[in-house]
Backbone atoms as SQL, in Angstrom:
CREATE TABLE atoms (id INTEGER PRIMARY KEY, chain TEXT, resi INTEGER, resn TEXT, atom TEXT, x REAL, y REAL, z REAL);
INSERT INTO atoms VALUES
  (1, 'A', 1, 'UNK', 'N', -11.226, -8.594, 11.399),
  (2, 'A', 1, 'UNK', 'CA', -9.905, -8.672, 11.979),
  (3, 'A', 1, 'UNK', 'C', -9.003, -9.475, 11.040),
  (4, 'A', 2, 'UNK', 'N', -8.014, -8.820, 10.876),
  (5, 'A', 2, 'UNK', 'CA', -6.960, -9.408, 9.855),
  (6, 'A', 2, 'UNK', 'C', -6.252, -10.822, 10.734),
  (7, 'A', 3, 'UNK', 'N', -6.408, -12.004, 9.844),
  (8, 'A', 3, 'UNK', 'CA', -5.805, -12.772, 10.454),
  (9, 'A', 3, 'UNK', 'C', -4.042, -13.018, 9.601),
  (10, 'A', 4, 'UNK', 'N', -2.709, -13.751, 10.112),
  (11, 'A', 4, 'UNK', 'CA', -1.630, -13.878, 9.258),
  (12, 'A', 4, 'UNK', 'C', -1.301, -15.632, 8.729),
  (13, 'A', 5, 'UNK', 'N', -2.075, -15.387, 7.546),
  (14, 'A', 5, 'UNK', 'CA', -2.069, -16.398, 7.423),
  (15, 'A', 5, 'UNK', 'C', -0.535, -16.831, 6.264),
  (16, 'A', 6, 'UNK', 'N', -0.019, -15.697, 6.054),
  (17, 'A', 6, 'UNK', 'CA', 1.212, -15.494, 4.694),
  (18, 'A', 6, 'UNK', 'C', 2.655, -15.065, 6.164),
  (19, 'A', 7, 'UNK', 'N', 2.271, -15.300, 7.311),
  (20, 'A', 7, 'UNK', 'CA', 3.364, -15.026, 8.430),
  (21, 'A', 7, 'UNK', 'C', 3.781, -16.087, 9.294),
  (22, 'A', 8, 'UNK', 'N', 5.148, -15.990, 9.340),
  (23, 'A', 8, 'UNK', 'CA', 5.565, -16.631, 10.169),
  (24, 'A', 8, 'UNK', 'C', 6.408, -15.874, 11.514),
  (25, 'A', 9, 'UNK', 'N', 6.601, -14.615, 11.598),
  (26, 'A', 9, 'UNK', 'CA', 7.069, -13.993, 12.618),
  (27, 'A', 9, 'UNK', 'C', 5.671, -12.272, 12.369),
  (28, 'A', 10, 'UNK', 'N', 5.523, -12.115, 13.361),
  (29, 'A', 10, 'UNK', 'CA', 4.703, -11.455, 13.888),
  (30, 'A', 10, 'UNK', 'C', 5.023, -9.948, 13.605),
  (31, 'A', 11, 'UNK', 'N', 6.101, -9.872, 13.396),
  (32, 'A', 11, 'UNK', 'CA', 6.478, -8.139, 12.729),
  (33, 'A', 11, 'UNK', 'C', 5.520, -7.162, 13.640),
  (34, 'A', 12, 'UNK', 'N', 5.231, -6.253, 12.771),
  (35, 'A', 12, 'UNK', 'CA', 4.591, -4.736, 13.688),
  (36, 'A', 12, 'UNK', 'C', 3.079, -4.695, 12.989),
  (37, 'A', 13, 'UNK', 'N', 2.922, -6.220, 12.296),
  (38, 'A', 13, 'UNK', 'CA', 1.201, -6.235, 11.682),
  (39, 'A', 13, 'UNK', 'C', -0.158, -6.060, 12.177),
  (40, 'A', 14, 'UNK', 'N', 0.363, -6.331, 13.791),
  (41, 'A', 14, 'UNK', 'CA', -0.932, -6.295, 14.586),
  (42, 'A', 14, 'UNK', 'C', -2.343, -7.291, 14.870),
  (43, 'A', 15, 'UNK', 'N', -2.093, -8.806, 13.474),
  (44, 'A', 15, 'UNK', 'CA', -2.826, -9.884, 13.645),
  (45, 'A', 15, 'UNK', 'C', -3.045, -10.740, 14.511),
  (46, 'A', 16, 'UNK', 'N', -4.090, -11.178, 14.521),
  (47, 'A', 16, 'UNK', 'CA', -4.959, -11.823, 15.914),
  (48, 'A', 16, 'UNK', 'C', -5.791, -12.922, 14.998),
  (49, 'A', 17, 'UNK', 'N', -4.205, -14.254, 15.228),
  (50, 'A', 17, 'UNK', 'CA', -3.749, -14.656, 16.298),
  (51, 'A', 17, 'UNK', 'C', -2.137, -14.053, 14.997),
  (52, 'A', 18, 'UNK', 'N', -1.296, -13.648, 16.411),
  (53, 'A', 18, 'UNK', 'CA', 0.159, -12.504, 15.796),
  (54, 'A', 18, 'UNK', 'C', 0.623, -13.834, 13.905),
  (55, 'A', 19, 'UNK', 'N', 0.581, -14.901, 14.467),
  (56, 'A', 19, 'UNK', 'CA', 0.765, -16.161, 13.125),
  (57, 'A', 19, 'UNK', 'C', -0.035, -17.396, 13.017),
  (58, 'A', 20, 'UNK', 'N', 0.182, -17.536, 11.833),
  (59, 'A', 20, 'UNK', 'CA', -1.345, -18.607, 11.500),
  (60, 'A', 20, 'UNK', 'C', -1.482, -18.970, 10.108),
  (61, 'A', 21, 'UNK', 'N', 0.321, -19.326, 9.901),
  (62, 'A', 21, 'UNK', 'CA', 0.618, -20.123, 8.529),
  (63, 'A', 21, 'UNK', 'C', -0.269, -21.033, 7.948),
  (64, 'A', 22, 'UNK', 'N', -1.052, -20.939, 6.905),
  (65, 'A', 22, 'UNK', 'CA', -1.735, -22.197, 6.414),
  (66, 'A', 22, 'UNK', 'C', -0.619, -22.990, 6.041),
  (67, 'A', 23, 'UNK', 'N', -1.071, -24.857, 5.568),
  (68, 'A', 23, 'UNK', 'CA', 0.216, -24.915, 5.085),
  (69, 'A', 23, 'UNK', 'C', 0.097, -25.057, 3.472),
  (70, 'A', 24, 'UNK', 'N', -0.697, -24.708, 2.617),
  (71, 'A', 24, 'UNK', 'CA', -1.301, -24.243, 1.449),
  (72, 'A', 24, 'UNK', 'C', -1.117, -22.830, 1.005),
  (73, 'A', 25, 'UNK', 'N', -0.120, -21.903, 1.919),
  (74, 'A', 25, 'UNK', 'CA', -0.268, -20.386, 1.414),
  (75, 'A', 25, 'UNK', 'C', 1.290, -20.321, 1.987),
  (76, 'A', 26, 'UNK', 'N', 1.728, -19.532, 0.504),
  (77, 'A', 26, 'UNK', 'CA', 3.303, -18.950, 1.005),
  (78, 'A', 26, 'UNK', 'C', 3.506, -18.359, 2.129),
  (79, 'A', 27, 'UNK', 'N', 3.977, -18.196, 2.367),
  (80, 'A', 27, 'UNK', 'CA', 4.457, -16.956, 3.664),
  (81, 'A', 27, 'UNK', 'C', 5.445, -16.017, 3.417),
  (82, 'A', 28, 'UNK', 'N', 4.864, -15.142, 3.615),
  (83, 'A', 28, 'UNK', 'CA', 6.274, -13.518, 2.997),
  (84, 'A', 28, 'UNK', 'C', 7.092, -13.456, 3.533),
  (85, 'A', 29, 'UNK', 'N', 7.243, -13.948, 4.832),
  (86, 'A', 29, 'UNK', 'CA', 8.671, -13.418, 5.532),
  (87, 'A', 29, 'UNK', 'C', 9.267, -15.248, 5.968),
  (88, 'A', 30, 'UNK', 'N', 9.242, -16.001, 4.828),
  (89, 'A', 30, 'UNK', 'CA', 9.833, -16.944, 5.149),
  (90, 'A', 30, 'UNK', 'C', 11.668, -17.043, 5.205),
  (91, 'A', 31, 'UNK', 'N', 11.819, -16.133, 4.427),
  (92, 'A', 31, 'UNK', 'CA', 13.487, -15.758, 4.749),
  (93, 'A', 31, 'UNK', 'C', 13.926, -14.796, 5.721),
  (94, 'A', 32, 'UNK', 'N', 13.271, -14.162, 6.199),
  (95, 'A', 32, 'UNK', 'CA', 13.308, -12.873, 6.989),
  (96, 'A', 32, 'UNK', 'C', 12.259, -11.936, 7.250),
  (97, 'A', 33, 'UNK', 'N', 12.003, -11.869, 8.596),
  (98, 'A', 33, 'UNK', 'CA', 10.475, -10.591, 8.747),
  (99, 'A', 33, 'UNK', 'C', 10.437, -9.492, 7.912),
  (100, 'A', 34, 'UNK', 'N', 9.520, -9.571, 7.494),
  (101, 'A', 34, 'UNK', 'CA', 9.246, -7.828, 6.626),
  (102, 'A', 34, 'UNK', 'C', 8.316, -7.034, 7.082),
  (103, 'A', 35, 'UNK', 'N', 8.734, -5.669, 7.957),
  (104, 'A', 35, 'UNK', 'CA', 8.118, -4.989, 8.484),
  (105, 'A', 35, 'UNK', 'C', 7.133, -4.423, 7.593),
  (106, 'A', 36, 'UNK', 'N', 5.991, -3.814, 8.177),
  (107, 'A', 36, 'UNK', 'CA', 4.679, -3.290, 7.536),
  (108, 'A', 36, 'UNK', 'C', 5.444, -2.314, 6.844),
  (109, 'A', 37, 'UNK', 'N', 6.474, -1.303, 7.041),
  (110, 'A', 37, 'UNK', 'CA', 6.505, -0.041, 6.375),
  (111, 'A', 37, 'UNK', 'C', 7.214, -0.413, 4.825),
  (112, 'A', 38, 'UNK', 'N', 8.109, -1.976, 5.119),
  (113, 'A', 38, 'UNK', 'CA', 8.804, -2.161, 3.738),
  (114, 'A', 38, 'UNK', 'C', 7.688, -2.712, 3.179),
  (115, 'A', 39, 'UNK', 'N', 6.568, -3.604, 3.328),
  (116, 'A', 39, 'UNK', 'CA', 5.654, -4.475, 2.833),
  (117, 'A', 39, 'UNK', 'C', 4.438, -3.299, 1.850),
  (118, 'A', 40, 'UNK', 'N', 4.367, -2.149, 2.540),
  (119, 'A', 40, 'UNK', 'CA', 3.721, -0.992, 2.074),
  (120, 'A', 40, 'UNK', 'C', 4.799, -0.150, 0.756),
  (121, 'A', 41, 'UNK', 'N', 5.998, -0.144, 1.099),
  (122, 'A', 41, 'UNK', 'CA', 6.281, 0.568, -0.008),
  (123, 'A', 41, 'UNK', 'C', 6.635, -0.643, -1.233),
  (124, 'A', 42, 'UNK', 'N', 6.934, -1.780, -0.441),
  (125, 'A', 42, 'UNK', 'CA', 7.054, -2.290, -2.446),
  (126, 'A', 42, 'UNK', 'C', 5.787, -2.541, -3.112),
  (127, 'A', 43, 'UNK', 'N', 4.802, -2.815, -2.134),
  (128, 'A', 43, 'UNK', 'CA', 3.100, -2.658, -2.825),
  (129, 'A', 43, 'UNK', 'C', 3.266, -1.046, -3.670),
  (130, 'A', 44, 'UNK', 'N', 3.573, -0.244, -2.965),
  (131, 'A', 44, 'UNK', 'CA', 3.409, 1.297, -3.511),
  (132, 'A', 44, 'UNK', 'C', 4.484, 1.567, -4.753),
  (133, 'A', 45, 'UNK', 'N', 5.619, 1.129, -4.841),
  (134, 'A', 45, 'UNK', 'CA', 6.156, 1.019, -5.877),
  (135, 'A', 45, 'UNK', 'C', 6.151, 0.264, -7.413),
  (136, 'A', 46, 'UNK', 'N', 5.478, -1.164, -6.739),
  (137, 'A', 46, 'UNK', 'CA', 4.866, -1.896, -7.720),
  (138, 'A', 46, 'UNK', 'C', 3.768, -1.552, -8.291),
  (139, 'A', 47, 'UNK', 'N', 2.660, -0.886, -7.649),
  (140, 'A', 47, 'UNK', 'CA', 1.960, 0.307, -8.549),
  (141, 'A', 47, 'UNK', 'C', 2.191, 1.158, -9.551),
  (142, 'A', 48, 'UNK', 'N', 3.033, 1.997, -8.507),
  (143, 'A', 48, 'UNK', 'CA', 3.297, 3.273, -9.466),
  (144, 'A', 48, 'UNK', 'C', 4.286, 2.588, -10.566),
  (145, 'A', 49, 'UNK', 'N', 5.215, 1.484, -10.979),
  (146, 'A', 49, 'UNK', 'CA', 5.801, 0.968, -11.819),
  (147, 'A', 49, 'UNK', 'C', 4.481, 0.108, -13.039),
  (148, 'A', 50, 'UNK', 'N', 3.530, -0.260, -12.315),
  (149, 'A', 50, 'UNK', 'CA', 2.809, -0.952, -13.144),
  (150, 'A', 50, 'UNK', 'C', 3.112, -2.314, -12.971),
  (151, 'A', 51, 'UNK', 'N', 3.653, -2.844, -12.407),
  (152, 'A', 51, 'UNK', 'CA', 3.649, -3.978, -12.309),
  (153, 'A', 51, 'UNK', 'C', 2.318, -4.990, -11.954),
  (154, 'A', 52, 'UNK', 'N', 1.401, -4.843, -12.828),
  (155, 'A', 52, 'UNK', 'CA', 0.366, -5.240, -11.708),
  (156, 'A', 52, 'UNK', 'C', -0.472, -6.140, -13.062),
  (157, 'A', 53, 'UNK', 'N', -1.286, -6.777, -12.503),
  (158, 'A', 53, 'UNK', 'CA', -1.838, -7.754, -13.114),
  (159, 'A', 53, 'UNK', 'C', -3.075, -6.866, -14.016),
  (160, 'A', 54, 'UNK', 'N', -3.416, -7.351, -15.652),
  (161, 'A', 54, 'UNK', 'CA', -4.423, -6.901, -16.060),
  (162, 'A', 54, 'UNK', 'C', -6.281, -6.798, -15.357),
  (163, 'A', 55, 'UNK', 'N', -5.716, -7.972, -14.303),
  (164, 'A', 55, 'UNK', 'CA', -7.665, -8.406, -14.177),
  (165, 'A', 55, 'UNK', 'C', -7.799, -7.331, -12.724),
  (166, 'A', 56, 'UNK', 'N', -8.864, -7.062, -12.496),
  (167, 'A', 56, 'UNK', 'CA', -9.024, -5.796, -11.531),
  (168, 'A', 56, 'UNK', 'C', -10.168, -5.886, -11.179),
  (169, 'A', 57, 'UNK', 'N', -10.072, -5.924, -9.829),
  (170, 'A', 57, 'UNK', 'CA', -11.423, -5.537, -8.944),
  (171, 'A', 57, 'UNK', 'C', -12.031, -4.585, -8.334),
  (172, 'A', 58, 'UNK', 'N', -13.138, -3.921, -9.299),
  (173, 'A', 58, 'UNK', 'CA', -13.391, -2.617, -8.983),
  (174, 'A', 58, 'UNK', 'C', -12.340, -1.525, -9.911),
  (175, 'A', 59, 'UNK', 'N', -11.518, -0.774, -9.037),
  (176, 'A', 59, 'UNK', 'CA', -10.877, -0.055, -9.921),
  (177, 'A', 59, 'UNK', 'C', -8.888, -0.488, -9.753),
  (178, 'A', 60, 'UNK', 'N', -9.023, -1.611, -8.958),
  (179, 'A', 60, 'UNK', 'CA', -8.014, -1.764, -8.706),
  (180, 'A', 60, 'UNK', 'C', -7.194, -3.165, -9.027),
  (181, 'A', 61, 'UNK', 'N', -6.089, -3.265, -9.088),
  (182, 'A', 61, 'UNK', 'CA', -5.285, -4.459, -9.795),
  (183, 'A', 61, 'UNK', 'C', -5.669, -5.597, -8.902),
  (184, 'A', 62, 'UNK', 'N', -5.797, -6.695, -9.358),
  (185, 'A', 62, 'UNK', 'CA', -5.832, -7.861, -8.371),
  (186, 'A', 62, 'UNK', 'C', -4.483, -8.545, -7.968),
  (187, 'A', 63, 'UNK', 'N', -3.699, -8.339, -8.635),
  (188, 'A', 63, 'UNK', 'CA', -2.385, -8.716, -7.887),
  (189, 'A', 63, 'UNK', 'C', -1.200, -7.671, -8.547),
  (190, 'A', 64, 'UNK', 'N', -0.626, -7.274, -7.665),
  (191, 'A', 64, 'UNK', 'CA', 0.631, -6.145, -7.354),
  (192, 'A', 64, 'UNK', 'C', 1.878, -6.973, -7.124),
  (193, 'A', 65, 'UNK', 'N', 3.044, -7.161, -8.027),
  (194, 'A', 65, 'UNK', 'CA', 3.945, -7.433, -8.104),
  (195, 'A', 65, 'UNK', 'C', 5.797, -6.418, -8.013),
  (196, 'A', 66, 'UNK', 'N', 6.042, -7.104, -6.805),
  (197, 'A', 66, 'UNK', 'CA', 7.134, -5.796, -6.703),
  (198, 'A', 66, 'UNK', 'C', 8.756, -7.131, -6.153),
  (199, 'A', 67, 'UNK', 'N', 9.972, -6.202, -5.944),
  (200, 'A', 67, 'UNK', 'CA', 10.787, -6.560, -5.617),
  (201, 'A', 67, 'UNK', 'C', 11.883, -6.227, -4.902),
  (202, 'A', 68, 'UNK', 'N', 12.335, -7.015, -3.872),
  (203, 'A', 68, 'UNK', 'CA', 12.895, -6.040, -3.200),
  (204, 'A', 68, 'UNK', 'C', 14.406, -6.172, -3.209),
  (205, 'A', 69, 'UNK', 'N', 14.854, -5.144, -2.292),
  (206, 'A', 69, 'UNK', 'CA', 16.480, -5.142, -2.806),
  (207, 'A', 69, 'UNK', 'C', 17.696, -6.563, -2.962),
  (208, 'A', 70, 'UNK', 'N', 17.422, -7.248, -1.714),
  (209, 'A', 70, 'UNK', 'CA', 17.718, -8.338, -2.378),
  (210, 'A', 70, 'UNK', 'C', 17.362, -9.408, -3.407),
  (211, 'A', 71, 'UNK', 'N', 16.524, -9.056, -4.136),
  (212, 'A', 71, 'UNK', 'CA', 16.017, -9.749, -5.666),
  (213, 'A', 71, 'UNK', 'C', 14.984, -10.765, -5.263),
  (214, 'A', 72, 'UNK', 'N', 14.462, -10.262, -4.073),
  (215, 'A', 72, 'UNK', 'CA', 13.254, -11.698, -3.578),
  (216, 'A', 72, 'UNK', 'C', 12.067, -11.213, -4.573),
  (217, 'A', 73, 'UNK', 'N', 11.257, -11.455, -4.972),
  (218, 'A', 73, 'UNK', 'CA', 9.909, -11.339, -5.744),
  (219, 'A', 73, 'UNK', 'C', 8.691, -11.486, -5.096),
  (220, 'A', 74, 'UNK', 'N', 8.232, -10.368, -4.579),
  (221, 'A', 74, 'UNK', 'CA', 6.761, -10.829, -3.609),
  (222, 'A', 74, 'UNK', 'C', 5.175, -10.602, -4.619),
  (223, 'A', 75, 'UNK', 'N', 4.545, -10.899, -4.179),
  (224, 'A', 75, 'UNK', 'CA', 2.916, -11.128, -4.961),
  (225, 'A', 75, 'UNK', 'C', 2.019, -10.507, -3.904),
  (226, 'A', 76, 'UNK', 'N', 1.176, -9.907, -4.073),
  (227, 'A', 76, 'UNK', 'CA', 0.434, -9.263, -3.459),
  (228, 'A', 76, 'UNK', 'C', -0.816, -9.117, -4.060),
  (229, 'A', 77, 'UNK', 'N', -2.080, -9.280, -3.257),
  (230, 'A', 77, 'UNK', 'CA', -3.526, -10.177, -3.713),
  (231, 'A', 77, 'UNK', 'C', -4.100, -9.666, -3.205),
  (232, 'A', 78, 'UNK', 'N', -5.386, -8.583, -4.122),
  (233, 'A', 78, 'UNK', 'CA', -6.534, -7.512, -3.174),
  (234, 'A', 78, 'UNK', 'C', -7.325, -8.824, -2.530),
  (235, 'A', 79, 'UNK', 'N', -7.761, -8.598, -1.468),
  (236, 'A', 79, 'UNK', 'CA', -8.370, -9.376, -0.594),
  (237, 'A', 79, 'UNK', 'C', -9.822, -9.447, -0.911),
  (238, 'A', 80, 'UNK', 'N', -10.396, -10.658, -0.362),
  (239, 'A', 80, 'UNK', 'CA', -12.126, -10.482, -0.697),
  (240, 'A', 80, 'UNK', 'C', -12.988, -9.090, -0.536),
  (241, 'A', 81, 'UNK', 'N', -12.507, -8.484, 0.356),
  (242, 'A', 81, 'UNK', 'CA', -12.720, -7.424, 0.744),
  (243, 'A', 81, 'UNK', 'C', -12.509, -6.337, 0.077),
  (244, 'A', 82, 'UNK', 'N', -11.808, -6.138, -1.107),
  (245, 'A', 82, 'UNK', 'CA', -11.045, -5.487, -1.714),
  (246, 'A', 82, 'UNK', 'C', -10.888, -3.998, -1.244),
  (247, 'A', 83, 'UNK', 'N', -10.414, -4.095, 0.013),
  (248, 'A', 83, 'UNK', 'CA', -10.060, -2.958, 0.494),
  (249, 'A', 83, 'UNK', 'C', -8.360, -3.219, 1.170),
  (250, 'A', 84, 'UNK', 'N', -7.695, -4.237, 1.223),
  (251, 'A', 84, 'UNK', 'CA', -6.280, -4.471, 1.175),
  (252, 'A', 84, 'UNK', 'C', -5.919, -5.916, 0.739),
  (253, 'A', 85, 'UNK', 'N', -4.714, -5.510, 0.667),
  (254, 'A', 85, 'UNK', 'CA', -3.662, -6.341, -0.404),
  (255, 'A', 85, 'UNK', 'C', -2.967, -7.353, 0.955),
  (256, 'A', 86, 'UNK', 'N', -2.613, -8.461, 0.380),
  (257, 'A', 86, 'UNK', 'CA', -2.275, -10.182, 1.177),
  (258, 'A', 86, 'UNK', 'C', -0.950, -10.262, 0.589),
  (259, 'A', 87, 'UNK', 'N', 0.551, -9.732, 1.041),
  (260, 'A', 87, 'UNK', 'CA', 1.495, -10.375, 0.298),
  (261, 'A', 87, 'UNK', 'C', 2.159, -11.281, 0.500),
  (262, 'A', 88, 'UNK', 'N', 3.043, -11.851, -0.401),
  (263, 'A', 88, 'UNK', 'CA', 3.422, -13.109, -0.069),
  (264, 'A', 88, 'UNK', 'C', 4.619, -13.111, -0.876),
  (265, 'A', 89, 'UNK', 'N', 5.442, -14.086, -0.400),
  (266, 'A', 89, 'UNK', 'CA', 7.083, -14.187, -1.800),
  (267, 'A', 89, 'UNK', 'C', 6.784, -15.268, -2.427),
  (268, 'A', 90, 'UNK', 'N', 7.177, -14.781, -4.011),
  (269, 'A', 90, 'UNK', 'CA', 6.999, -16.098, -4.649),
  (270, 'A', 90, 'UNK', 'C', 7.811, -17.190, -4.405),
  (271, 'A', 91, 'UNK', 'N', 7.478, -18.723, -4.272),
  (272, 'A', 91, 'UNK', 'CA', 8.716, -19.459, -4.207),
  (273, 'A', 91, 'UNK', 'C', 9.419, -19.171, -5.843),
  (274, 'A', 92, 'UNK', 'N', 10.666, -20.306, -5.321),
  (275, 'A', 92, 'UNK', 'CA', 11.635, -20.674, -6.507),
  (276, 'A', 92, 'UNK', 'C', 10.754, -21.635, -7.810),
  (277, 'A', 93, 'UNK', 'N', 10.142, -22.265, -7.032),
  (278, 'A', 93, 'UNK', 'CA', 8.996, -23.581, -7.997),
  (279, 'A', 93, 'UNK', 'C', 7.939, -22.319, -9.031),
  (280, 'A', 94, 'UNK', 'N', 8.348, -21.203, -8.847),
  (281, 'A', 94, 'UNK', 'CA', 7.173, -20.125, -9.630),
  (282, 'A', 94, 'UNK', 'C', 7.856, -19.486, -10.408),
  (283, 'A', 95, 'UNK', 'N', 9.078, -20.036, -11.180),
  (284, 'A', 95, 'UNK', 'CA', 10.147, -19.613, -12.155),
  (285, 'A', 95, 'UNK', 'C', 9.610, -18.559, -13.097),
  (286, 'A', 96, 'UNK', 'N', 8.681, -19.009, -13.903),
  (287, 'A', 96, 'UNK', 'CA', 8.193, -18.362, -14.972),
  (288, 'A', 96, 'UNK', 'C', 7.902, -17.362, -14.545),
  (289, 'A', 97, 'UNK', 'N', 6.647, -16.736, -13.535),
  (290, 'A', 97, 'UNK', 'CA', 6.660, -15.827, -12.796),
  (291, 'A', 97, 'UNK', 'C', 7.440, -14.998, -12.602),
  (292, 'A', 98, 'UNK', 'N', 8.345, -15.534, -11.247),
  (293, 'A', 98, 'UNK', 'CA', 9.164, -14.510, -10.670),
  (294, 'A', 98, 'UNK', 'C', 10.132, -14.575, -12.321),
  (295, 'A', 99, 'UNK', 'N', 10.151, -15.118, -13.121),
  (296, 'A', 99, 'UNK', 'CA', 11.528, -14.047, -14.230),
  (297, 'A', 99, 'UNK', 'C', 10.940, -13.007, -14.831),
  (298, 'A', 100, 'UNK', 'N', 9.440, -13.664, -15.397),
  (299, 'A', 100, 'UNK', 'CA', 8.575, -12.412, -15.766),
  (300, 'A', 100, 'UNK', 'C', 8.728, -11.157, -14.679),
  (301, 'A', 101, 'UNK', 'N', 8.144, -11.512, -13.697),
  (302, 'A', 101, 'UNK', 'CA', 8.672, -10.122, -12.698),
  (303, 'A', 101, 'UNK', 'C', 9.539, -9.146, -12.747),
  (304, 'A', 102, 'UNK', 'N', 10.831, -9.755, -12.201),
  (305, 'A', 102, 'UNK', 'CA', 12.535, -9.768, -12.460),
  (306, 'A', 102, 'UNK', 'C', 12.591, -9.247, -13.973),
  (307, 'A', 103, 'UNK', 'N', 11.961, -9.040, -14.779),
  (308, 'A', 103, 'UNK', 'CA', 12.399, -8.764, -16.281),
  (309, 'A', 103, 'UNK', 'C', 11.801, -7.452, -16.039),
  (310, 'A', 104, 'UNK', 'N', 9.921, -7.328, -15.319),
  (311, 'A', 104, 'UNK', 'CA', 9.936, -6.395, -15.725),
  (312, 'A', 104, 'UNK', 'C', 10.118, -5.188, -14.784),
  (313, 'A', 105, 'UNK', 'N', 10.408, -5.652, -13.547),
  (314, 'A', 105, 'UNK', 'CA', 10.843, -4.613, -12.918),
  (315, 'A', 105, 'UNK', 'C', 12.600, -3.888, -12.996),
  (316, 'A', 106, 'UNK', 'N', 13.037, -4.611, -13.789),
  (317, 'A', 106, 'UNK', 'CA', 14.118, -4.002, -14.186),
  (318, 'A', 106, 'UNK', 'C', 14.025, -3.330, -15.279),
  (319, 'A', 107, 'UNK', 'N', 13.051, -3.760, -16.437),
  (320, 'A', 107, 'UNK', 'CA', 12.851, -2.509, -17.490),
  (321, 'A', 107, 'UNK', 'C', 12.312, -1.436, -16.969),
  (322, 'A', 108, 'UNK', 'N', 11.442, -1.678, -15.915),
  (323, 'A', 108, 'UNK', 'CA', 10.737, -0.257, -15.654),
  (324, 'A', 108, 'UNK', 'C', 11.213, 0.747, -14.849),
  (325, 'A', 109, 'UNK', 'N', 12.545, -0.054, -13.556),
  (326, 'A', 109, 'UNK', 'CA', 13.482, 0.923, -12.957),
  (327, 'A', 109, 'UNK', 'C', 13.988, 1.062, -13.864),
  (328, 'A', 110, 'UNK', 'N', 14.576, 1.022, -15.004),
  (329, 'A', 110, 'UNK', 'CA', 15.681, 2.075, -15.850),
  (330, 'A', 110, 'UNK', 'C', 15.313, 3.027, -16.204),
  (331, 'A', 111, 'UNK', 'N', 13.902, 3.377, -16.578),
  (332, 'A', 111, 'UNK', 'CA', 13.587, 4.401, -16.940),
  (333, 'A', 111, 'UNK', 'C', 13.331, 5.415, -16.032);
């Protein structure tokens, strides 16, 4: 059972218990809830863009980096399980990061 430990409002995720912020782990919807269907397509876009980390578990990226329309920068982390992805927004304190991001998801939408 998926617990939310990256939530602070309960959205349409379906976790049990609905929130269950560590206080050691970002939380994705700390500016605003992000429904499952937007949380699924910037994972799915940050794929198909490549945005994704070299190291891989199994056949798949270990962290998926995407962004969304208002320029927030989320991180997304195959789970122990490696059968789904944990996202989360980067803070502001993760500069280097989120510009790396921000750099390259704008080279890769232009094309």
């Amino acid at each position: 059972m998926a617990e939310a430990h990256h939530k602070m409002h309960p959205a349409d995720y379906d976790f049990h218990p609905p929130t269950a912020p560590r206080p050691s782990k970002s939380v994705c919807d700390g500016k605003r809830p992000i429904q499952r269907d937007e949380a699924q397509a910037l994972l799915q876009t940050g794929l198909r863009l490549g945005v994704v980390s070299s190291h891989k578990r199994r056949e798949w990226p270990k962290y998926v980096w995407a962004v969304d329309d208002s320029g927030d920068v989320y991180e997304a982390k195959l789970g122990d399980d490696q059968r789904r992805y944990h996202g989360y927004r980067l803070a502001e304190d993760d500069e280097a990061m989120r510009r790396w991001v921000l750099d390259e998801w704008s080279k890769r939408n232009a094309t």
